[in-house]
N, C-alpha and C positions, 0 to 999 in steps of 0.2 A: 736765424735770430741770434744775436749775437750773447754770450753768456752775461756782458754788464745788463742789458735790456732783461734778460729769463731773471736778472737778482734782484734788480728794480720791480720787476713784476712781483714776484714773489712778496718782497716788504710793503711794497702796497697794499698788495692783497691781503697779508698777515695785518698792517693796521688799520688799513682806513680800506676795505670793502665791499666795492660799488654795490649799491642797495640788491639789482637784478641780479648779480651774483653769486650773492650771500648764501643763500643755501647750496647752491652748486660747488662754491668755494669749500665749504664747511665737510661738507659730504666726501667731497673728492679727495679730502687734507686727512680726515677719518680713516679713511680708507688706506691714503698711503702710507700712513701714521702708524698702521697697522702691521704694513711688513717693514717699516725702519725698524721696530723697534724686536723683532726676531732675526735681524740681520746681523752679522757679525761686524760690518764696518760702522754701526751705529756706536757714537762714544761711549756709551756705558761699558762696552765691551774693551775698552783702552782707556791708557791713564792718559790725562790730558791738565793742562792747565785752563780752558777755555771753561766757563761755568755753564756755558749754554749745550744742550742737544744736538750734536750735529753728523756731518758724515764724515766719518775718515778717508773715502775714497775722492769726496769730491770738496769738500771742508765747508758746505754750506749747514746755514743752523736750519733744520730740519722746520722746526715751526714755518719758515719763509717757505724753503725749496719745496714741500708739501701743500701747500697753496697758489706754487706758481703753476697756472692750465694749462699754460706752453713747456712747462720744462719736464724732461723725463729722469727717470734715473740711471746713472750714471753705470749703475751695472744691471741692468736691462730688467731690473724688477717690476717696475712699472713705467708708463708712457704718460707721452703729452695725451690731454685732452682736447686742445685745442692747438692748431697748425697754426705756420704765418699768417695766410691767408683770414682763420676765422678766427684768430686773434684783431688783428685790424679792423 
């Protein structure tokens, strides 16, 4: 999957999502939400000028990239939930 489609998922997911989702979404962003924010590339931990939440390893805003089921983290904290295959 290509990283524009894993970002697009993600902000979709973050605004507008899909009803059957919604608590899998929710749950799964909880979770991951949970080791961003003890991790040392999480921006709190750097100065930054970006006002948003994000990763400094991978520079996505966390609220997205913790909601996208296909995307994992970028230093191997947590994984996709869902593959190409059961993405599609």
């Amino acid at each position: 999957m290509s990283k524009l489609t894993e970002i697009a998922e993600g902000w979709v997911n973050n605004l507008t999502p899909g009803q059957y989702l919604d608590a899998q979404i929710l749950e799964v962003s909880k979770y991951r939400m949970s080791i961003c924010k003890a991790c040392p590339f999480h921006s709190k931990n750097h100065t930054s000028i970006r006002p948003d939440k994000h990763c400094t390893s991978c520079g996505c805003t966390l609220s997205a990239k913790t909601k996208c089921l296909s995307c994992s983290c970028p230093e191997n904290k947590w994984t996709a939930v869902l593959n190409k295959e059961k993405n599609e």
